[in-house]
C-alpha positions as a Python dict, from the first residue, in 0.01 Angstrom:
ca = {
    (1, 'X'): (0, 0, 0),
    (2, 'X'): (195, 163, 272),
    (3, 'X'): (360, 385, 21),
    (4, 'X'): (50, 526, -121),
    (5, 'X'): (-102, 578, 215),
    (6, 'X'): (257, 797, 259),
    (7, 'X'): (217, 977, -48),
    (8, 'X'): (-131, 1068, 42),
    (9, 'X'): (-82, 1185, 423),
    (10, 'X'): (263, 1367, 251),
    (11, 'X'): (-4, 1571, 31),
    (12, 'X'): (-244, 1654, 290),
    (13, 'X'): (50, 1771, 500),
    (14, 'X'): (114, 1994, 179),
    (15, 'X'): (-252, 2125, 174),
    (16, 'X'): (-304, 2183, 508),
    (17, 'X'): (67, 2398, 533),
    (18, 'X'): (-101, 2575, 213),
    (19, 'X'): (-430, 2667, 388),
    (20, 'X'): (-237, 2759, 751),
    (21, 'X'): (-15, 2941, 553),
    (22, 'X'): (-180, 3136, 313),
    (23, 'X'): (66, 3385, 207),
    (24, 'X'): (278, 3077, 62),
    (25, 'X'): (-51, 2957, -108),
    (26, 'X'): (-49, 3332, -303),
    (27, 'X'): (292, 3307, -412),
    (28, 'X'): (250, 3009, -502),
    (29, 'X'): (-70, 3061, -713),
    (30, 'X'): (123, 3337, -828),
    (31, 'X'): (408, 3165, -985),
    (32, 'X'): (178, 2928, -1123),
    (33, 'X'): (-13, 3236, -1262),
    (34, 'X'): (316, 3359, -1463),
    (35, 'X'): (430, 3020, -1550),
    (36, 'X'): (79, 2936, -1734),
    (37, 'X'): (64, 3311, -1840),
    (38, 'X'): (447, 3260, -2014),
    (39, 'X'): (404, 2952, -2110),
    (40, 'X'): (96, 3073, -2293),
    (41, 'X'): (260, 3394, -2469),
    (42, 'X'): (543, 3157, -2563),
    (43, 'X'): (292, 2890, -2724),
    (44, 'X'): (70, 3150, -2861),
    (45, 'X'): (370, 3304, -3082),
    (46, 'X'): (502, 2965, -3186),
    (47, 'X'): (200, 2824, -3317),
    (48, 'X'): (76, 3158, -3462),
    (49, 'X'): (409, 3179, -3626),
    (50, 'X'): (368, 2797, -3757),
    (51, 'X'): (38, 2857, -3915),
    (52, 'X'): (120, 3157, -4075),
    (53, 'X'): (410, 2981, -4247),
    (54, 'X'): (193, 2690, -4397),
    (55, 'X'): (-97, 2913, -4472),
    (56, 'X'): (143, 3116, -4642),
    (57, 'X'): (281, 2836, -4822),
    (58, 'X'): (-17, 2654, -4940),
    (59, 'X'): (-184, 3033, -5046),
    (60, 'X'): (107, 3097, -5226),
    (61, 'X'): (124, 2748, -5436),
    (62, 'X'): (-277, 2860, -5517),
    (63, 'X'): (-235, 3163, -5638),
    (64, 'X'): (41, 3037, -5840),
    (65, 'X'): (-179, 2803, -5989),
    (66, 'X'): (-467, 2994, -6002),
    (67, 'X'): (-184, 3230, -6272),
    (68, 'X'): (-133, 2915, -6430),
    (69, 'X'): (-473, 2835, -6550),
    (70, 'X'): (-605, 3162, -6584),
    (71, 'X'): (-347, 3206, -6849),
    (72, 'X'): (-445, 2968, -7057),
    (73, 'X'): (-756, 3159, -7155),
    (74, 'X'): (-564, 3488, -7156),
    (75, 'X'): (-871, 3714, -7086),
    (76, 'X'): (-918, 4057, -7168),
    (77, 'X'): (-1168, 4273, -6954),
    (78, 'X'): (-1375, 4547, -7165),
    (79, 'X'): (-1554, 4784, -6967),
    (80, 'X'): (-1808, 5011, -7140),
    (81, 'X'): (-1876, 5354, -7084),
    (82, 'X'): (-2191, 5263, -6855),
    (83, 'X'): (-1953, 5076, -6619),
    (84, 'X'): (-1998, 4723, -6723),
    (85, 'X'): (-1737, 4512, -6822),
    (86, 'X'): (-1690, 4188, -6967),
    (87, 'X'): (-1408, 3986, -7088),
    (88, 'X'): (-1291, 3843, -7396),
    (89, 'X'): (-1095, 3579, -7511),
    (90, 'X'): (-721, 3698, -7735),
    (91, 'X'): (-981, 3602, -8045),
    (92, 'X'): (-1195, 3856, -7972),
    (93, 'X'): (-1527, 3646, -7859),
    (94, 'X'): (-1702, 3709, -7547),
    (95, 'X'): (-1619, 3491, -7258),
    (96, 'X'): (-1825, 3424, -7002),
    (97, 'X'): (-1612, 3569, -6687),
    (98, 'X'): (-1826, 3488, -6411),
    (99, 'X'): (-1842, 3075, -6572),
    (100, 'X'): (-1508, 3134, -6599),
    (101, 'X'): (-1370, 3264, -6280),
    (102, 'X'): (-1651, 3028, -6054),
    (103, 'X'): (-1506, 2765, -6302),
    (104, 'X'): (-1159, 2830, -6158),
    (105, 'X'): (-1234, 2895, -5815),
    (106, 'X'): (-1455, 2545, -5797),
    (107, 'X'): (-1222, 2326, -5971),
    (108, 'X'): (-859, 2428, -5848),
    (109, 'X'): (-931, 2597, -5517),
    (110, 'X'): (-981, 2414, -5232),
    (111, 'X'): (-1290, 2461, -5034),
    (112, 'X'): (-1109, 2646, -4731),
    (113, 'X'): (-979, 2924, -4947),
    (114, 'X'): (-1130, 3246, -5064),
    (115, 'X'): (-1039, 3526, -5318),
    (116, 'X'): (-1016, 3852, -5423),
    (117, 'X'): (-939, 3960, -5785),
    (118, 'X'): (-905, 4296, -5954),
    (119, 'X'): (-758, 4368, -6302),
    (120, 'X'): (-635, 4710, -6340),
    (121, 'X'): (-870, 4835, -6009),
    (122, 'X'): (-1143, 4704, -6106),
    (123, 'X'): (-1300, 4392, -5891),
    (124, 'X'): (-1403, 4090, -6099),
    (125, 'X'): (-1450, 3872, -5817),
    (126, 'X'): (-1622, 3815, -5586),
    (127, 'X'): (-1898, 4001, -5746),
    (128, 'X'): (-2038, 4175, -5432),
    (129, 'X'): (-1814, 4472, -5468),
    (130, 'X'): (-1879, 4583, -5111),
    (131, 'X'): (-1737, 4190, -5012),
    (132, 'X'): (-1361, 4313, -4918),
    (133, 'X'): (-1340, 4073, -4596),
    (134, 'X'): (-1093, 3881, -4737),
    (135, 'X'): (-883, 4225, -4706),
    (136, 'X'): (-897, 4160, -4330),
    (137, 'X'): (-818, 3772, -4322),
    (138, 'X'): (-473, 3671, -4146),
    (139, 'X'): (-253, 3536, -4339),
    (140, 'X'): (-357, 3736, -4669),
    (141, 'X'): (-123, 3664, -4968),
    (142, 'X'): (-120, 3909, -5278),
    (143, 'X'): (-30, 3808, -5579),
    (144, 'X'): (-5, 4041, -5890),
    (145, 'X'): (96, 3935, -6266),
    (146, 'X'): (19, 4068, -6638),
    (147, 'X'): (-186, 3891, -6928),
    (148, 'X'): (-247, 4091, -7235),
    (149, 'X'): (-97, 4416, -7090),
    (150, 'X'): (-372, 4440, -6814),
    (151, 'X'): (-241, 4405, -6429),
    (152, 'X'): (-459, 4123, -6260),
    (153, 'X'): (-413, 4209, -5875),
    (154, 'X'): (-482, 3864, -5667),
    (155, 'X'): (-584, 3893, -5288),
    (156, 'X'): (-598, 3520, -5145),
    (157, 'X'): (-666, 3381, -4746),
    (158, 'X'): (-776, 3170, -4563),
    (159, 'X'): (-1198, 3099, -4515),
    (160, 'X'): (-1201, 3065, -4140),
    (161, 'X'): (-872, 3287, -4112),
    (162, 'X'): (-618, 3269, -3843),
    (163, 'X'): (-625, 3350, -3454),
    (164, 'X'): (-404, 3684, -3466),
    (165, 'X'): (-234, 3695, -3156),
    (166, 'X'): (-366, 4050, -3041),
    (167, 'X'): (-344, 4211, -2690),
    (168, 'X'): (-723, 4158, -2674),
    (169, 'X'): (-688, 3758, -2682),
    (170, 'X'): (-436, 3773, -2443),
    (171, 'X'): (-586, 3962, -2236),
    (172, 'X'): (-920, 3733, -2244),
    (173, 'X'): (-683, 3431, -2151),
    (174, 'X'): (-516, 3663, -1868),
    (175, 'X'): (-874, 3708, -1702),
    (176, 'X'): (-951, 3354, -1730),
    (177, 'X'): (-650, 3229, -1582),
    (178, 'X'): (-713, 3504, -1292),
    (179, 'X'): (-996, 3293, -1280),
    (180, 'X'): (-869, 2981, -1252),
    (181, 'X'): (-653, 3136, -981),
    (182, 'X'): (-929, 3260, -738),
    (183, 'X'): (-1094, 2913, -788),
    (184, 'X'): (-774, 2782, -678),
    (185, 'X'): (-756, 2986, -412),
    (186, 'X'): (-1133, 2878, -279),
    (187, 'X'): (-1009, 2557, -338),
    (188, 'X'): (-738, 2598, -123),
    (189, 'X'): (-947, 2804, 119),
    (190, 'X'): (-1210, 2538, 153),
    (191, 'X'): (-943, 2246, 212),
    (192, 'X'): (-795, 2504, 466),
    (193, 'X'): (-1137, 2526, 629),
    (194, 'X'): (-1202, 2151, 637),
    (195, 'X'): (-884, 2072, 753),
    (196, 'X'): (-893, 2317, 1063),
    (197, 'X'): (-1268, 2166, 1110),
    (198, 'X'): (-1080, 1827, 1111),
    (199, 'X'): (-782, 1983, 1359),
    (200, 'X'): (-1032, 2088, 1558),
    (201, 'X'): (-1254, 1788, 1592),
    (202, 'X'): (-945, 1569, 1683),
    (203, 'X'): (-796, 1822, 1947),
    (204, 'X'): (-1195, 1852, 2096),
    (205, 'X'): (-1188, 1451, 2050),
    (206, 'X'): (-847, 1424, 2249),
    (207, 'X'): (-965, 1734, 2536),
    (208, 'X'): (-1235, 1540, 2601),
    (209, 'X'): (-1086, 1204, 2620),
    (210, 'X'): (-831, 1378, 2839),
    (211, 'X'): (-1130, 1524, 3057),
    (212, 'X'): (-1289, 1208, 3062),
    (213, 'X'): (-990, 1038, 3208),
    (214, 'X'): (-922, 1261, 3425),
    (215, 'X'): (-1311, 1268, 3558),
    (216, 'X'): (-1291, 892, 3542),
    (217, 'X'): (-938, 922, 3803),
    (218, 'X'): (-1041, 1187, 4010),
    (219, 'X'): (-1147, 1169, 4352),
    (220, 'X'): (-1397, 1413, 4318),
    (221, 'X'): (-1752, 1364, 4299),
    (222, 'X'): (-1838, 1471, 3924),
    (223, 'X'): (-2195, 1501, 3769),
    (224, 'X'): (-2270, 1644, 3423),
    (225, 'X'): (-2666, 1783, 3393),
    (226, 'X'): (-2841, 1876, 3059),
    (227, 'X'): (-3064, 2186, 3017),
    (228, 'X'): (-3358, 1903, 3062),
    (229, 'X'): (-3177, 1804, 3394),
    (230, 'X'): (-3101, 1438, 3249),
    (231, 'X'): (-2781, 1323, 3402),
    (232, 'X'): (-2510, 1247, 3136),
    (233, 'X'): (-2233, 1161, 3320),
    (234, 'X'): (-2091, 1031, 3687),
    (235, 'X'): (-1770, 927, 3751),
    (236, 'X'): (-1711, 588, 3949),
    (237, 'X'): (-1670, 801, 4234),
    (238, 'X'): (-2074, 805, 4354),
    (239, 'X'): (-2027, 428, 4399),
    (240, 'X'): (-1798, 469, 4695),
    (241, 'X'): (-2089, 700, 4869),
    (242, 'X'): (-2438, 562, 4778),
    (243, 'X'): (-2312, 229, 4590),
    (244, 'X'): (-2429, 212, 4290),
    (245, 'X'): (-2288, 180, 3973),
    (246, 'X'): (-2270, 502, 3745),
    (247, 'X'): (-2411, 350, 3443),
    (248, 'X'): (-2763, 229, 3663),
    (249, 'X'): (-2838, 642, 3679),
    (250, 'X'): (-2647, 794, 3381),
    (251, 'X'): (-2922, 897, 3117),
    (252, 'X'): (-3203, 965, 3386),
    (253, 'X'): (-3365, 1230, 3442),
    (254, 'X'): (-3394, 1445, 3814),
    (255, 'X'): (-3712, 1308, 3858),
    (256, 'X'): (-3640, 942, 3782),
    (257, 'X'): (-3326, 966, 4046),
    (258, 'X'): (-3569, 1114, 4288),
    (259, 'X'): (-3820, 793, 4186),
    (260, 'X'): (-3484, 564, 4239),
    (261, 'X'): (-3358, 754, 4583),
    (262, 'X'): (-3694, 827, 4773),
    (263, 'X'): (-3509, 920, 5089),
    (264, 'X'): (-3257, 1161, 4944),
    (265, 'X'): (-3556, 1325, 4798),
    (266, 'X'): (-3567, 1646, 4976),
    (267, 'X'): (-3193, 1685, 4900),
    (268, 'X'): (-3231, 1661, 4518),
    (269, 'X'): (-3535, 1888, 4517),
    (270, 'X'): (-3294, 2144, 4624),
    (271, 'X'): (-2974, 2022, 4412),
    (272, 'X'): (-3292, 2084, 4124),
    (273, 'X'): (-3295, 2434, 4204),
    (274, 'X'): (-2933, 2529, 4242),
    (275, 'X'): (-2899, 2331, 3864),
    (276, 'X'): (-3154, 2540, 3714),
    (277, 'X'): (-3042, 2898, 3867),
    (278, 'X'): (-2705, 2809, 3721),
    (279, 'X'): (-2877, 2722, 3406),
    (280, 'X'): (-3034, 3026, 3416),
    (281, 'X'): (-2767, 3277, 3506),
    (282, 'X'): (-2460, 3128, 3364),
    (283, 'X'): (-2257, 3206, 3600),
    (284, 'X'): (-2006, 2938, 3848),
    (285, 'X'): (-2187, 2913, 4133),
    (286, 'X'): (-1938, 2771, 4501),
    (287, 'X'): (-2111, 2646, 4831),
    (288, 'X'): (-2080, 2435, 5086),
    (289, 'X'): (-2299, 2079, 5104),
    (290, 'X'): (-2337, 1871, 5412),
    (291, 'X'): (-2547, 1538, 5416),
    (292, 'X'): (-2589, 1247, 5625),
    (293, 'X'): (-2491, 883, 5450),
    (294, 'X'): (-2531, 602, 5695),
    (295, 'X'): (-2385, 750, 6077),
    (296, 'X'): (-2158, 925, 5879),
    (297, 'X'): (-2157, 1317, 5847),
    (298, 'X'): (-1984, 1402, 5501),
    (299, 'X'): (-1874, 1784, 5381),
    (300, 'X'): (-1854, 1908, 5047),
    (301, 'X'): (-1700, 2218, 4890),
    (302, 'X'): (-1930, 2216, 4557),
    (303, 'X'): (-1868, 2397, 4221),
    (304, 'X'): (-2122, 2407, 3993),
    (305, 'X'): (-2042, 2556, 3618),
    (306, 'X'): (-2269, 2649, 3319),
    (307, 'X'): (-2107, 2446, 3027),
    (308, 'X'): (-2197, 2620, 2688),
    (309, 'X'): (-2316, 2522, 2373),
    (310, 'X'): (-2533, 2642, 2048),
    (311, 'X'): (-2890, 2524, 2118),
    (312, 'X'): (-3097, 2583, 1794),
    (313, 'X'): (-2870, 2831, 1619),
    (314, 'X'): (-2832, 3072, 2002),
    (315, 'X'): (-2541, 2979, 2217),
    (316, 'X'): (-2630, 2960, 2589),
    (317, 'X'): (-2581, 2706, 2852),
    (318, 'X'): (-2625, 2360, 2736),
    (319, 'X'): (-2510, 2161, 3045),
    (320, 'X'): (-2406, 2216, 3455),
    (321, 'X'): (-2078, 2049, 3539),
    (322, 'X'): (-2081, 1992, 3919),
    (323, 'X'): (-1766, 1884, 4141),
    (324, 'X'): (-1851, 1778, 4487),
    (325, 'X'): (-1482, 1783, 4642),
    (326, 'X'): (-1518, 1549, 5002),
    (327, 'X'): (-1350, 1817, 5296),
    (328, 'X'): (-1456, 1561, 5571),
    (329, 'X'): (-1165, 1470, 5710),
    (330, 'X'): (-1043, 1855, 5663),
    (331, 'X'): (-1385, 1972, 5828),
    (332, 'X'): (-1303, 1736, 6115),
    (333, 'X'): (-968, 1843, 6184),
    (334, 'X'): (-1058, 2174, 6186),
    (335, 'X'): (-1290, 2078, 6438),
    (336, 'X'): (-1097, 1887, 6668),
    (337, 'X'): (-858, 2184, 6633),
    (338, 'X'): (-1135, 2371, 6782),
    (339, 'X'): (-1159, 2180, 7096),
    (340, 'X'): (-850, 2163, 7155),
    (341, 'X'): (-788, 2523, 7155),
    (342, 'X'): (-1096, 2512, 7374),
    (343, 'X'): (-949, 2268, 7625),
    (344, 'X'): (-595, 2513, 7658),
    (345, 'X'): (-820, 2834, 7658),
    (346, 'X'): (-986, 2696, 7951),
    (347, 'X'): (-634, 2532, 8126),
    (348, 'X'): (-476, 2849, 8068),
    (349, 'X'): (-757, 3057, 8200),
    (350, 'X'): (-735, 2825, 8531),
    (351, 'X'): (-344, 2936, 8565),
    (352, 'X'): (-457, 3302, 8693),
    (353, 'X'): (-74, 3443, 8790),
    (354, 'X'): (75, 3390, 8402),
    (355, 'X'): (-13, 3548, 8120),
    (356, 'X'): (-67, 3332, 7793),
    (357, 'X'): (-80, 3477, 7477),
    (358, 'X'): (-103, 3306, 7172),
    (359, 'X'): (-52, 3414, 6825),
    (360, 'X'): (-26, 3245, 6478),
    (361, 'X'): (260, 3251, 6190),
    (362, 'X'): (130, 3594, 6088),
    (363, 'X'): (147, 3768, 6495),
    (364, 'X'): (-204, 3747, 6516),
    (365, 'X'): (-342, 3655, 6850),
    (366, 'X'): (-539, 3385, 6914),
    (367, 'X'): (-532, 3337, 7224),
    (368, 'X'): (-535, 3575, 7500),
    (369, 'X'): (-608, 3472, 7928),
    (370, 'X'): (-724, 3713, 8158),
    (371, 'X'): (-390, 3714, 8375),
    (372, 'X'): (-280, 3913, 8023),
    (373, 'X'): (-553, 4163, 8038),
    (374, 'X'): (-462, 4206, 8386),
    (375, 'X'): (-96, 4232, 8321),
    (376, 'X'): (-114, 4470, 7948),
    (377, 'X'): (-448, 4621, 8006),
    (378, 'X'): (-604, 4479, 7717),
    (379, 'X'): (-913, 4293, 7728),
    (380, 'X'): (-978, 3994, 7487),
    (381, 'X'): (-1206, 4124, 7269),
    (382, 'X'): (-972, 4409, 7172),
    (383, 'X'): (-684, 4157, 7116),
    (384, 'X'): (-758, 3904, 6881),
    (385, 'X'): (-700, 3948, 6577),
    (386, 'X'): (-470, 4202, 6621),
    (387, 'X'): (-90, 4134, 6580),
    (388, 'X'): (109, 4084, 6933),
    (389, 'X'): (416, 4286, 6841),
    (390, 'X'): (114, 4619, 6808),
    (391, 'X'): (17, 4528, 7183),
    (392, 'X'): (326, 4443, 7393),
    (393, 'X'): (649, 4392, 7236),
    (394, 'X'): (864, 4702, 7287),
    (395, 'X'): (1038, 4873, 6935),
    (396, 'X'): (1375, 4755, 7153),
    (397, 'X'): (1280, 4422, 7154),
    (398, 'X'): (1111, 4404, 6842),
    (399, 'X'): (1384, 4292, 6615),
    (400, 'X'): (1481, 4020, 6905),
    (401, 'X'): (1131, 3926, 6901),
    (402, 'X'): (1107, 3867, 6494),
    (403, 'X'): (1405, 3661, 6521),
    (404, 'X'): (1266, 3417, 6802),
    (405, 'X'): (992, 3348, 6567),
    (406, 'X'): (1208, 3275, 6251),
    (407, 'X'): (1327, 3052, 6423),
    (408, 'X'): (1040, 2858, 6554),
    (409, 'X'): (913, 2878, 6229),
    (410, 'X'): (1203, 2710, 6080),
    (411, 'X'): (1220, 2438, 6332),
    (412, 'X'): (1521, 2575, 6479),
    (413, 'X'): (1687, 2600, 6846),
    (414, 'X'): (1472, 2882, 6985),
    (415, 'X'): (1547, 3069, 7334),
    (416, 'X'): (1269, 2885, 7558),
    (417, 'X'): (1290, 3106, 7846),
    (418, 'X'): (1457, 3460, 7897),
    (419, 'X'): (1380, 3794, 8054),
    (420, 'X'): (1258, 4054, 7842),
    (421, 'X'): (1121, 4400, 7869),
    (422, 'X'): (718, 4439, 7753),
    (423, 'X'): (518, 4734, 7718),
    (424, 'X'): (188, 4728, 7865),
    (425, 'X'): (-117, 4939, 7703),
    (426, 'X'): (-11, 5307, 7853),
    (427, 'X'): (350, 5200, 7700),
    (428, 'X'): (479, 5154, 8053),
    (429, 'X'): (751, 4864, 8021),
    (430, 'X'): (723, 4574, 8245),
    (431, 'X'): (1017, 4346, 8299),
    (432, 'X'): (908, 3962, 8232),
    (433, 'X'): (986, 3629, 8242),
    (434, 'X'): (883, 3455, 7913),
    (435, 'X'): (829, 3133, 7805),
    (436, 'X'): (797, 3088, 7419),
    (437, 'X'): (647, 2757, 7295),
    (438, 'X'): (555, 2638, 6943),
    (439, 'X'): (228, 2346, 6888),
    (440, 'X'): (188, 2252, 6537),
    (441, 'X'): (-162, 2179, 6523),
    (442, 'X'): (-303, 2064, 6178),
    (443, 'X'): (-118, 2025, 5842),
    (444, 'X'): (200, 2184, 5978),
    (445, 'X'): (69, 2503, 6036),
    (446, 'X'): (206, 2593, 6354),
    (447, 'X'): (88, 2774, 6655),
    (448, 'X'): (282, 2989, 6894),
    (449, 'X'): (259, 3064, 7270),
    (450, 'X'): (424, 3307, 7514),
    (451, 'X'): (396, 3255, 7892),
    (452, 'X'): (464, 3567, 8069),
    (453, 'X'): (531, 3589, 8445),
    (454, 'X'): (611, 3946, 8607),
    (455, 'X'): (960, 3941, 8833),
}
């Protein structure tokens, strides 16, 4: 059992490197082309050759017959000066020649054989005398003896005759083998076809179950919608914000979950519309979704993306895939980032004698206290946003200055506290004090702050 099951996955492995190959399929129906084409030729030639030798053989034992018992009457053909003839017997009587001759041909030929007879030119048989298709029969043996002086010429063949082997039959065989070929090859072609429908079905099958395991892992929030906005699919994750189980809402429509979840109804009516502008465009579509579950405040970055299809012969969006990724706890670092920039904007603006500037990874300032406007003539507005070392770091301390922060940014020993030279906005240079300080504030991103004090 195991064998055959071998043999038979060993052939389709055959077929289906046949139809993703095709080239190898043509030379291959080639070769099979000149092998049956040969093979053919060389048959053809034998067996014409092997009929031709018995026909031969058998004609040739008739007509040697047929001398035999025609000389026992010994016949002598008369023709008169009107053109008729007639034959007579060595004794001078009239003998009937066409008794005679049907006589002969009926009782000592067999059935499958036909004649032609002439003594000196004339024909005597058949006795149409326009009937010379025997002349074109294949094998034809001739056969020519003498009774009473007079030259009896005998033609002899075959009834049906034999298959010559002519260009024109083997070119009829070459066509329909060329046939058989290009059936082969649709054959092949339609295996090929059915086995890439096959490939395809299992790699679709296995991309799916992939997708579906992932989905069924992921953290995310995922929700499939139909073009009738029926939801066919949630993964496990909606349990852990609205607990319920995804298989009490899979297969209902928008307006059954709206029937099911009266109080989130005002959100769905517009999750309806965003589903069926994406339907409608086909296009991804991002934003961000906030709702309130419980006391908690929960934010979403949301994808939503046309999945396509063929609908009734015209391709178009079938389906909306939508992933709801949770950013709370993101959305509230951020925010307690916030405040407590807030809290050292407003404890450095209190500290009216230093100047506190600070700046991100990329020199950007973020940070600026009005003792700095007082000190570089910039006011805030004008510097955030725009990169520290284009405000008040000198071009002679500007290499010194991109080294400091390499190595805060590594984590390295960094100068604290030195006197430097800044420039102010005029470009007048101002000898400082400076204090550099690095915060890292969320996710390791770090934050960077210069205290400067005039001496």
């Amino acid at each position: 059992m195991g064998r055959n099951k071998s043999y038979k996955e060993s052939d389709r492995s055959v077929i289906e490197f046949l139809a993703r190959n095709p080239f190898f399929a043509y030379i291959l129906a080639f070769s099979l082309l000149l092998i049956l084409l040969g093979s053919y030729i060389c048959h053809s030639i034998q067996d014409y050759e092997s009929q031709r030798d018995y026909y031969t053989e058998i004609l040739q034992t008739e007509a040697r017959n047929f001398e035999r018992y025609i000389s026992l009457y010994s016949p002598i053909l008369i023709v008169n000066a009107d053109g008729q003839y007639t034959l007579r017997g060595v004794d001078g009587s009239d003998i009937n020649y066409e008794t005679l001759l049907h006589d002969i041909v009926n009782d000592h030929l067999p059935p499958h054989i036909k004649m032609h007879i002439t003594i000196d030119n004339t024909q005597v048989y058949p006795d149409d005398r326009t009937d010379n298709e025997i002349l074109q029969s294949n094998p034809v043996v001739a056969k020519s003896f003498i009774i009473n002086d007079q030259n009896w010429f005998l033609t002899i063949a075959p009834v049906e005759g034999m298959t010559p082997f002519t260009l024109n039959n083997l070119i009829r065989h070459l066509i329909a083998l060329i046939l058989f070929i290009i059936i082969t090859w649709l054959v092949v072609k339609l295996i090929g076809y059915n086995a890439g429908l096959r490939r395809d079905r299992e790699k679709l099958k296995e991309e799916k179950h992939s997708y579906f395991s992932l989905a069924e892992n992921s953290p995310d929030l995922m929700l499939f919608f139909d073009r009738d906005l029926k939801l066919s699919y949630v993964n496990p994750v909606i349990k852990k914000y609205i607990g319920i189980e995804p298989g009490k809402i899979i297969g209902k429509s928008m307006q059954e979950i709206k029937s099911s979840f009266p109080k989130y109804k005002q959100e769905l009516d517009k999750w309806q519309k965003e589903i069926e502008t994406t339907i409608k465009l086909g296009s991804n579509k991002s934003l961000t979704y906030t709702i309130n579950i419980g006391t908690e405040q929960l934010f979403f970055d949301v994808i939503l993306a046309p999945g396509y299809g063929v609908d009734n012969g015209l391709r178009g969006t079938k389906r909306v895939n939508i992933v709801l990724k949770d950013v709370s706890p993101f959305r509230k670092a951020e925010s307690e980032l916030k405040k407590r920039l807030q809290i050292t904007d407003s404890l450095f603006e209190s500290i009216p004698e230093i100047a506190i500037i600070g700046y991100d990874k990329d020199r950007r300032v973020i940070s600026w206290n009005d003792a700095a406007s007082k000190m570089y003539g910039y006011e805030r507005e004008e510097a955030l946003s725009s990169k520290i070392d284009d405000l008040i770091i000198s071009p002679e301390n500007r290499e010194q200055f991109l080294y400091t922060l390499k190595q805060m940014l590594g984590k390295e020993d960094y100068p604290e506290s030195l006197e430097i030279q800044r420039k102010d906005r005029d470009g007048k240079l101002i000898d400082v004090l400076t204090n550099n300080l690095r915060i890292d504030v969320i996710d390791g991103e770090p934050v960077f702050y210069a205290a400067d004090i005039s001496v």
